[in-house]
Legacy VTK file of the C-alpha trace (Angstrom):
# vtk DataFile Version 3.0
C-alpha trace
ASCII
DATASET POLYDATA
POINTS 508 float
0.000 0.000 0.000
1.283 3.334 -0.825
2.873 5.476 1.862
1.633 9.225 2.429
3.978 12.130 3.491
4.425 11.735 7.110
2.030 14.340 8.984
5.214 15.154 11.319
6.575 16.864 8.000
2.966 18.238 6.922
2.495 20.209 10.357
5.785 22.553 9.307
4.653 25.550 8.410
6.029 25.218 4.760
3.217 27.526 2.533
3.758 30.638 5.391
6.993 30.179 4.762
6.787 29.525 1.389
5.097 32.801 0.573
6.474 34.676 2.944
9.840 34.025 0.722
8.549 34.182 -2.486
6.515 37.507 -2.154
9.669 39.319 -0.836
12.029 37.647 -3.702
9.032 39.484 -5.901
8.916 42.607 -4.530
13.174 43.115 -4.819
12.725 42.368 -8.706
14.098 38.440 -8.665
12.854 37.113 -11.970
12.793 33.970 -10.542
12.719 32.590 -7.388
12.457 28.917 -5.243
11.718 27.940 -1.994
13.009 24.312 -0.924
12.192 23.374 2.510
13.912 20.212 3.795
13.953 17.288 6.695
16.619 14.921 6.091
17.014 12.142 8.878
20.145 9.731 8.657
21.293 6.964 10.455
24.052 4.419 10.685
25.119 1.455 12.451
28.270 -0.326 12.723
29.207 -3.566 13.888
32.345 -5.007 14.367
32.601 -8.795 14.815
28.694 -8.994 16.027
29.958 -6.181 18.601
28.643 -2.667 18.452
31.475 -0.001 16.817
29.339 2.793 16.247
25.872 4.456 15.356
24.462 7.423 14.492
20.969 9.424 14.030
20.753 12.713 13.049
18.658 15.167 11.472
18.892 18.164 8.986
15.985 20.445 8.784
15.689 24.056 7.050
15.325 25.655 3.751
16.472 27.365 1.398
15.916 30.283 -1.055
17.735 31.082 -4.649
16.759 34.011 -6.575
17.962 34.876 -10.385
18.147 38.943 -9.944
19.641 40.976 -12.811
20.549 37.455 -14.857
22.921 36.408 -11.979
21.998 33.828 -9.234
21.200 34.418 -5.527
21.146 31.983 -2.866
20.528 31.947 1.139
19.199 29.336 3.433
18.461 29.534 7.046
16.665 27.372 10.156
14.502 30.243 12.060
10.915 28.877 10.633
9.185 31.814 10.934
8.157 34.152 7.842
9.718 37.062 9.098
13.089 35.079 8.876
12.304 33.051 5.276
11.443 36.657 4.306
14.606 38.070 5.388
16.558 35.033 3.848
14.829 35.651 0.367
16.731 39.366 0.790
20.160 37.888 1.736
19.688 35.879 -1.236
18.565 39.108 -3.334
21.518 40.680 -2.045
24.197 38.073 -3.011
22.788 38.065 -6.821
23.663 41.988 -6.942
27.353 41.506 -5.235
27.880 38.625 -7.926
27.010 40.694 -10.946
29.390 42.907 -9.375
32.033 40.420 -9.562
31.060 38.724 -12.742
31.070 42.369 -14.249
34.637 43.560 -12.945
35.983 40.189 -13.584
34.959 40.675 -17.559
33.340 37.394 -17.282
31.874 36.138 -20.240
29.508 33.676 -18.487
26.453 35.505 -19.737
22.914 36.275 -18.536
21.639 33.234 -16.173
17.965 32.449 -18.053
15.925 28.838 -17.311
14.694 26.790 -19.518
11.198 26.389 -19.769
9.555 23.512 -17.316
5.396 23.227 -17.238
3.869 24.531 -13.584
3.262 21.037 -11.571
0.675 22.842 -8.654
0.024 20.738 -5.791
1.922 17.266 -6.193
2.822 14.872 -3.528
5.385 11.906 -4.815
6.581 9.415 -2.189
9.118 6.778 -3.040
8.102 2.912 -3.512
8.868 1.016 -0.274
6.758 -1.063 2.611
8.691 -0.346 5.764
10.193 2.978 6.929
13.622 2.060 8.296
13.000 4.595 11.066
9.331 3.149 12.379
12.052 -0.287 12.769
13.179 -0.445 16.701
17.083 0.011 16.514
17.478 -2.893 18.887
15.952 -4.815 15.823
18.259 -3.087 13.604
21.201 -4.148 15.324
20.337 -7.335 16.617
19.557 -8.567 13.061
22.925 -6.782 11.668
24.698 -8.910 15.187
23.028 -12.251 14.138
23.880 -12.257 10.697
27.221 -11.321 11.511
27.921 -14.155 13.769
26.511 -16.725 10.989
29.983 -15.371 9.226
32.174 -15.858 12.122
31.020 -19.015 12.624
32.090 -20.384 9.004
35.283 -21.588 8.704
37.824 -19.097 7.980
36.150 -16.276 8.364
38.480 -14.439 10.988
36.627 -11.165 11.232
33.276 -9.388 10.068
32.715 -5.672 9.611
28.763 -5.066 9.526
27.117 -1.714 8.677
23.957 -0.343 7.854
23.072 3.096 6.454
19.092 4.248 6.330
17.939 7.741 4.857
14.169 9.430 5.584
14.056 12.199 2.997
10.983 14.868 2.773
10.915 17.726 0.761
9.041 20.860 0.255
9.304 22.906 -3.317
7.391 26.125 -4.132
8.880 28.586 -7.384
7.360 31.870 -8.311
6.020 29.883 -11.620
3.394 27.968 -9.089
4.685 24.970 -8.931
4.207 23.409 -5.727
5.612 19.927 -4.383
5.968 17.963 -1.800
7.968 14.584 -1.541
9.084 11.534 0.245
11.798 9.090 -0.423
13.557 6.105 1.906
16.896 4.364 1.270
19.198 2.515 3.034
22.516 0.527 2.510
23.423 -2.675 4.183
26.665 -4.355 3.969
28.316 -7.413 5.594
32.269 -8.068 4.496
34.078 -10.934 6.009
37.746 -11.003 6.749
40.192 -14.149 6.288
43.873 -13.904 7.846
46.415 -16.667 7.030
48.728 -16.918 10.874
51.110 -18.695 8.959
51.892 -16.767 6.494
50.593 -13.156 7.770
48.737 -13.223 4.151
44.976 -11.354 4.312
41.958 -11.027 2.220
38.333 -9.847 2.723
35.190 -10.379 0.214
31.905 -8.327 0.896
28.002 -8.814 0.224
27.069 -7.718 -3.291
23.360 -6.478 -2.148
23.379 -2.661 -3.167
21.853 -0.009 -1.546
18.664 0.719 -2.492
15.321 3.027 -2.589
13.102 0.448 -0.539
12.289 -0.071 3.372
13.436 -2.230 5.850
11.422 -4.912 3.738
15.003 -5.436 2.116
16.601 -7.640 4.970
13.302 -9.039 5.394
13.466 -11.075 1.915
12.140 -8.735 -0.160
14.958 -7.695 -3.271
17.818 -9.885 -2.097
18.194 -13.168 -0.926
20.236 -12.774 2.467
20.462 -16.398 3.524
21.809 -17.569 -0.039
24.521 -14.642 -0.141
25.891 -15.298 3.509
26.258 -18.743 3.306
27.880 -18.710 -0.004
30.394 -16.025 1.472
32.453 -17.728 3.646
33.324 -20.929 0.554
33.861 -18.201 -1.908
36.492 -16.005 0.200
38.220 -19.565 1.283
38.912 -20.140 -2.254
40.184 -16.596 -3.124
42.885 -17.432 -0.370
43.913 -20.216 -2.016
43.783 -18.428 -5.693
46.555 -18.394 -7.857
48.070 -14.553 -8.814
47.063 -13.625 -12.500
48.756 -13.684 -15.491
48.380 -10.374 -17.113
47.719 -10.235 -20.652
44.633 -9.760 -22.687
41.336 -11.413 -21.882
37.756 -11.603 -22.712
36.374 -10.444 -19.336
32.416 -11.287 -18.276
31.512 -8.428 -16.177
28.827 -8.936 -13.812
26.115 -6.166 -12.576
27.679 -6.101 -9.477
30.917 -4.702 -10.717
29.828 -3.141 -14.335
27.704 -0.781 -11.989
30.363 1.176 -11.176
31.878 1.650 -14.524
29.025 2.446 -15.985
28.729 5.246 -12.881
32.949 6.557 -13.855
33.007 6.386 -17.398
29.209 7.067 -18.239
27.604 8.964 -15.769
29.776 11.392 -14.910
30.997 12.047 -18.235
27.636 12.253 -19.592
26.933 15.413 -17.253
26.284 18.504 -19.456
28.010 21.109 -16.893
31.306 18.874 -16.453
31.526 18.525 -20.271
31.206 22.094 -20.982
34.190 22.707 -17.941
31.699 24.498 -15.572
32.603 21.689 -13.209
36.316 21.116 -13.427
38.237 21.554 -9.876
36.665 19.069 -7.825
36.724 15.662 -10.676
37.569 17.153 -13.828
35.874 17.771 -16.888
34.618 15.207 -19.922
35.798 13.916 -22.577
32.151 13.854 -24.133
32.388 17.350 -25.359
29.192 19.085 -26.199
30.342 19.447 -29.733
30.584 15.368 -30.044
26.717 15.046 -29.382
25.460 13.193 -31.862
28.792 12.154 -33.367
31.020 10.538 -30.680
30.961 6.548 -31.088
31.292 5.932 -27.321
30.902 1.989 -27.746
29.273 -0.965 -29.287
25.974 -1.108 -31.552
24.736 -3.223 -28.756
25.285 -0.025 -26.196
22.140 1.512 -24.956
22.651 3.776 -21.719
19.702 6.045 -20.087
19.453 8.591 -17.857
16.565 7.935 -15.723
14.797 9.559 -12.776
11.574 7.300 -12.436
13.254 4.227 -11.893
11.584 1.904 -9.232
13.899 1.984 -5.995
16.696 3.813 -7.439
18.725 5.728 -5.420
18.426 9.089 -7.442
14.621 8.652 -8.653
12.335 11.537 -7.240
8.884 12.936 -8.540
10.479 16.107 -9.209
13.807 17.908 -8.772
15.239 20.935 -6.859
14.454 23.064 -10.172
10.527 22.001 -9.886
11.142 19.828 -13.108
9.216 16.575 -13.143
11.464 13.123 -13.215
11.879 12.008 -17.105
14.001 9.246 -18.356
15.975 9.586 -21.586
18.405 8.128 -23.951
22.214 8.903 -23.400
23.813 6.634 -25.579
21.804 4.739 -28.370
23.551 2.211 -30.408
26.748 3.265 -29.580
26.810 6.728 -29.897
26.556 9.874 -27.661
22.911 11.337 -27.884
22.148 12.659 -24.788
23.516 14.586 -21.653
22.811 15.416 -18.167
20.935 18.376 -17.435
19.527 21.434 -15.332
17.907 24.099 -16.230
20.080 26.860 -16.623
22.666 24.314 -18.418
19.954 23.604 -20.718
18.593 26.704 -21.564
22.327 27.903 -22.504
22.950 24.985 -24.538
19.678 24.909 -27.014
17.983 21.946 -25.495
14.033 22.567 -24.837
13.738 21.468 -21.485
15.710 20.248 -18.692
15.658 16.716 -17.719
15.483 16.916 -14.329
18.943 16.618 -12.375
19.148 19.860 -10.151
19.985 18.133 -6.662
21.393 19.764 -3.300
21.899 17.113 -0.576
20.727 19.390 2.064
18.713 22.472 2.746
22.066 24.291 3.295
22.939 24.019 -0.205
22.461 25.249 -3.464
21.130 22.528 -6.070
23.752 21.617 -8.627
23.483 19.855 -11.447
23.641 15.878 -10.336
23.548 12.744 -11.642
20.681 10.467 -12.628
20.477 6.918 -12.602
22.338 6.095 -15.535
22.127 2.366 -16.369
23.052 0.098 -19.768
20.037 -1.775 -20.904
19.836 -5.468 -21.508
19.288 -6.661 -24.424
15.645 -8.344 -24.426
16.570 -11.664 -26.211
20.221 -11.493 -24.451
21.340 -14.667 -23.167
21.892 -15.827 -19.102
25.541 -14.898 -16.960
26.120 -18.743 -17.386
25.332 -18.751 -21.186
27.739 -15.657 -21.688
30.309 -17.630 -19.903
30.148 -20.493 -21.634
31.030 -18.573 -24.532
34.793 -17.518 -23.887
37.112 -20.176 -24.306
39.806 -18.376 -21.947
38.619 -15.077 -19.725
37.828 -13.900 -16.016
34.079 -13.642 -14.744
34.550 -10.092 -12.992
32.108 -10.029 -9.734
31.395 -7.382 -7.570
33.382 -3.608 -6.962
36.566 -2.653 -4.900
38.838 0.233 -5.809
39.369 2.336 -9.316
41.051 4.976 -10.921
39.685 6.671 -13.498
41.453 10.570 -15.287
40.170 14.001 -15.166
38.695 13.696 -18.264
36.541 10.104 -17.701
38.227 8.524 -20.175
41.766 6.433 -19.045
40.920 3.981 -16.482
41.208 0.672 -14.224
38.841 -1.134 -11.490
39.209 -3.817 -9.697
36.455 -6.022 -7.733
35.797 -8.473 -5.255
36.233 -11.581 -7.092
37.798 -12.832 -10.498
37.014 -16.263 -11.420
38.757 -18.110 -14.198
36.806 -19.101 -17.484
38.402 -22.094 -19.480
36.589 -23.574 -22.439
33.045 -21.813 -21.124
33.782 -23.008 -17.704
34.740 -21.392 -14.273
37.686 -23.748 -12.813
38.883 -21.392 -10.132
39.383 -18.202 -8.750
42.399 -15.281 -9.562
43.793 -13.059 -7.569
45.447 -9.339 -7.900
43.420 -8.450 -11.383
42.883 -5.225 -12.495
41.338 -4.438 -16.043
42.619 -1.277 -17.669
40.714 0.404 -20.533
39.495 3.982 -22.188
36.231 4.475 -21.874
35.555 4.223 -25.861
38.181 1.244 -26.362
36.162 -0.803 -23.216
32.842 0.262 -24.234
33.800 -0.716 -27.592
34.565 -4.403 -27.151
31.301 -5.348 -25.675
30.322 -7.653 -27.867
27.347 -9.194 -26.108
24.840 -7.594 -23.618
22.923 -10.215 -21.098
19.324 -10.400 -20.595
16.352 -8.809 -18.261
16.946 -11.891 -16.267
20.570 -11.032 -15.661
19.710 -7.167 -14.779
20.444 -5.655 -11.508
20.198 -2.139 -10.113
23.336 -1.211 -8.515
24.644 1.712 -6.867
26.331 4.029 -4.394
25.316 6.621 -1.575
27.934 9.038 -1.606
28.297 10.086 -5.477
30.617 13.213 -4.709
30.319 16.594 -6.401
30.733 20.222 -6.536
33.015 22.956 -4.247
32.191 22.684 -1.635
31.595 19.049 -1.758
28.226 17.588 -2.030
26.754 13.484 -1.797
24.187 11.942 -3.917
22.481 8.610 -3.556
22.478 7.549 -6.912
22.038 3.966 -8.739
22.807 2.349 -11.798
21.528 -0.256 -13.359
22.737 -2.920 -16.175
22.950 -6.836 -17.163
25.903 -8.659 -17.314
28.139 -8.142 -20.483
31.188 -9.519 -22.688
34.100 -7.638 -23.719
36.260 -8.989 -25.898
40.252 -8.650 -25.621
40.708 -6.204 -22.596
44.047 -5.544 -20.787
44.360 -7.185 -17.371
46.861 -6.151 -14.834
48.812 -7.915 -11.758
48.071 -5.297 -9.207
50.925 -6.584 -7.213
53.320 -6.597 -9.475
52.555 -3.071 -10.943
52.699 -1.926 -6.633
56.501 -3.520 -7.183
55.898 -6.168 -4.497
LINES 1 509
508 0 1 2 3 4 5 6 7 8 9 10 11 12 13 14 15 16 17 18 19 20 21 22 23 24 25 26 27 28 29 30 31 32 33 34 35 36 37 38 39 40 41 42 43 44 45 46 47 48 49 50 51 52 53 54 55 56 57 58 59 60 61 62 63 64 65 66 67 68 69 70 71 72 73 74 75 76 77 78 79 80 81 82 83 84 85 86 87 88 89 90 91 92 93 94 95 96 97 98 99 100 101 102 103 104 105 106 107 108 109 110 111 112 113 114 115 116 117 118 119 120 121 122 123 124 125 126 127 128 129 130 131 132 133 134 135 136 137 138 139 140 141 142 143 144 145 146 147 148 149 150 151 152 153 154 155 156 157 158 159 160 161 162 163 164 165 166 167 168 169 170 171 172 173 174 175 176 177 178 179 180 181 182 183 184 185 186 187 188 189 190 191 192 193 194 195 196 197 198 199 200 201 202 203 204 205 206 207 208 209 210 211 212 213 214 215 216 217 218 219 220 221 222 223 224 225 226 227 228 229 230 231 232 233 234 235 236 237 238 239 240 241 242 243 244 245 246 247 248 249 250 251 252 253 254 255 256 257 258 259 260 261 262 263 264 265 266 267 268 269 270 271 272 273 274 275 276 277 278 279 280 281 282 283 284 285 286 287 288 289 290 291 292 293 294 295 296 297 298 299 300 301 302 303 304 305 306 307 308 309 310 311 312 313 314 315 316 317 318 319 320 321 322 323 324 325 326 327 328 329 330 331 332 333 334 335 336 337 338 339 340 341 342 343 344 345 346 347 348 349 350 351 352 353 354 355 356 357 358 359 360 361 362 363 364 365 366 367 368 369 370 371 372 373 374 375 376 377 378 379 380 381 382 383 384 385 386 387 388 389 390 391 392 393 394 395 396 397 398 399 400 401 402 403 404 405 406 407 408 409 410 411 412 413 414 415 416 417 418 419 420 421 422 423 424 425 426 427 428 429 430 431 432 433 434 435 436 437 438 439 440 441 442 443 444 445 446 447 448 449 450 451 452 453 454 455 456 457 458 459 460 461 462 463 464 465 466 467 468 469 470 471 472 473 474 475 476 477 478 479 480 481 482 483 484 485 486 487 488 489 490 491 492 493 494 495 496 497 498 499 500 501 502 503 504 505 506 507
């Protein structure tokens, strides 16, 4: 059954406030002005070997104002809930437009007039996220005594030495109101569990660790509850699996065809896609924090970024992801849209004021701030590769490569300023001979460009082998920002990619 906005969040005075912002935005000459109220509750808890190490609950409530005045932007936020005090805010933020066309003009800036593109008025809509249980209405003793029991399961296998549990849970409600009229009001859950078991060899001082592949997601407590993931399965595989990679042999580097699965593509797909795909990073408006793009604006439409059989989409409405809303910070309604479509580079990233400067009609909807302290910046989607509908099983890709690695799961990665030169690594590599896993590798790496990796695919996997993946802290912006954000994909061949001995490249 559908959830409603909690009534906790409804009882805020958010319209006095609301118009008590706007009105005096109006009367100093803003052309434009939004008010975002927001209550952002977060929680952790952390666990090590079934023994508390830490938790967490806080919460972040206020709002925030932004103004375009004179064609420059204006923004000011504040706590005092009051409309006396949103008023005065809306003035600050009145105030800061004029001192930066100040700057902009003695600085000779060529940055031009700030204008938004067009977006329909959305009066009066409530969105709340799909999920059954709010984390929050869970009793933390629950929490952690089901994050203590599964952890002892691990330390009770053989070989497992030590387990690090953790659990991350987000209540997120949000209040919108623009000078256009549109009004919203939203609701969203997440949370992030994660169980990673540690195996230390006394004889030889040797280590290694393997964690749960469940990603976060945008559901409710429901999640550890067997709803989305199969717990038991995963921890009683765990303990087998990260035996074996103890015992695995170092790999030969060389070239092979890899099988990448969700778990691990993911996160590509988030480095070499998503973030290159956003509009403001490939035009260098974002450059000091992770560099610009290689996707340049004037390659839309042109650039062959990979395969024929590579289709990539930015995508706000997706159920449970991590970055799916009703609406965004700018008041535009979620949309989902093509990035890449056989191969080549047809979309971008964008927010209003990006797209009104670059020619595009509309923004697509990815104007995020992760708090009510901050000013929305443009942020990414869910970007995710989609399977091919008649696309074969994991097992049936696999038992087409005569000699290649079955990539599974994330770890580390490197990736250039630009998105483009790169390597990952993940947390397991098992051998394929003759379409047929014999064993698992350790120390792999696989280094690529973007267009060279993406280019090799040469088969995409099936809806039955597609799995929304993700991340909470997406980083962005100066000062720094977070984004939950997923991405989702099948599992994939590439053919002939460069594989790495990690230890041997650390000289050890």
């Amino acid at each position: 059954m559908p959830h409603e906005v909690d009534q906790s969040f409804l009882a805020l005075p958010l319209r006095p406030l609301a118009d008590a912002a706007l009105a005096r935005a109006r009367s100093l000459g803003a052309a434009h002005a939004d008010f975002r109220l927001e209550r952002v509750r977060s929680a952790s808890w952390r666990l090590r070997d079934a023994r508390p190490a830490g938790t967490s609950d806080t919460t972040d409530l206020g709002y925030a104002v932004r103004v375009v005045h004179g064609g420059t932007w204006g923004f000011a936020s504040g706590v005092d809930l009051t409309p006396d005090a949103a008023a005065k805010v809306a003035s600050q933020a009145v105030a800061m437009a004029k001192l930066s066309a100040q700057v902009i003009r003695t600085a000779g800036s060529d940055m031009g007039r700030v204008e938004l593109a067009d977006e329909p008025v959305h009066a009066e809509k409530t969105w709340v996220s799909s999920y059954e249980v709010d984390p929050f209405a869970v009793p933390d003793e629950e929490k952690a005594g089901l994050l203590a029991e599964w952890s002892a399961r691990l330390l009770a296998a053989n070989g497992v030495d030590h387990v690090d549990a953790s659990l991350l849970t987000v209540h997120e409600n949000k209040f919108y109101a623009d000078t256009a009229g549109t009004v919203t009001t939203q609701q969203r859950v997440r949370l992030h569990p994660s169980f990673t078991a540690v195996s230390v060899d006394e004889s030889s001082g040797e280590f290694d660790s393997m964690r749960t592949l469940a990603p976060p997601v945008g559901r409710g407590w429901e999640y550890l509850t067997g709803t989305g993931w199969d717990w038991d399965e995963e921890l009683a595989q765990l303990p087998e699996l990260l035996a074996e990679k103890m015992r695995a042999p170092s790999v030969d580097p060389g070239l092979y065809d890899l099988v990448v699965d969700p778990s691990n593509l993911w996160l590509t797909i988030h480095e070499s896609i998503g973030h290159a795909t956003e509009l403001d990073r490939a035009l260098g408006y974002e450059a000091a924090y992770a560099g610009t793009s290689f996707a340049t604006f004037d390659q839309l439409g042109k650039l062959r970024y990979g395969s024929e059989l590579m289709n990539v989409t930015g995508d706000r409405t997706a159920e449970h992801g991590l970055a799916t809303v009703g609406y965004d910070d700018e008041g535009v309604e979620a949309q989902s849209w093509d990035l890449v479509r056989d191969g080549t580079l047809v979309g971008y990233q964008l927010d209003r004021r990006i797209a009104r400067l670059t020619g595009f009609e509309r923004s697509n909807g990815c104007a995020f701030a992760d708090s009510p302290s901050r000013v929305p910046v443009q942020r990414m989607a869910n970007v995710s590769l989609r399977p091919d509908p008649a696309g074969m099983s994991t097992e049936d890709l696999i038992g087409g490569v005569d000699r290649g690695i079955y990539v599974v799961g994330d770890r580390s990665w490197s990736i250039d300023m630009q998105r483009y030169n790169f390597q990952f690594t993940g947390q397991r590599f098992h051998r394929i001979e003759n379409g047929r896993l014999v064993g698992q590798l350790r120390d792999v790496a696989y280094q690529a460009t973007t267009t060279d990796f993406w280019g090799s695919m040469a088969a995409v996997g099936g809806p039955q082998t597609y799995v929304l993946g993700g991340a909470f802290n997406c980083g962005k912006a100066q000062p720094g920002q977070v984004a939950a954000v997923s991405h989702g994909c099948p599992s994939a061949l590439f053919k002939g990619v460069n594989i790495l001995n990690t230890t041997q490249e650390a000289g050890r």
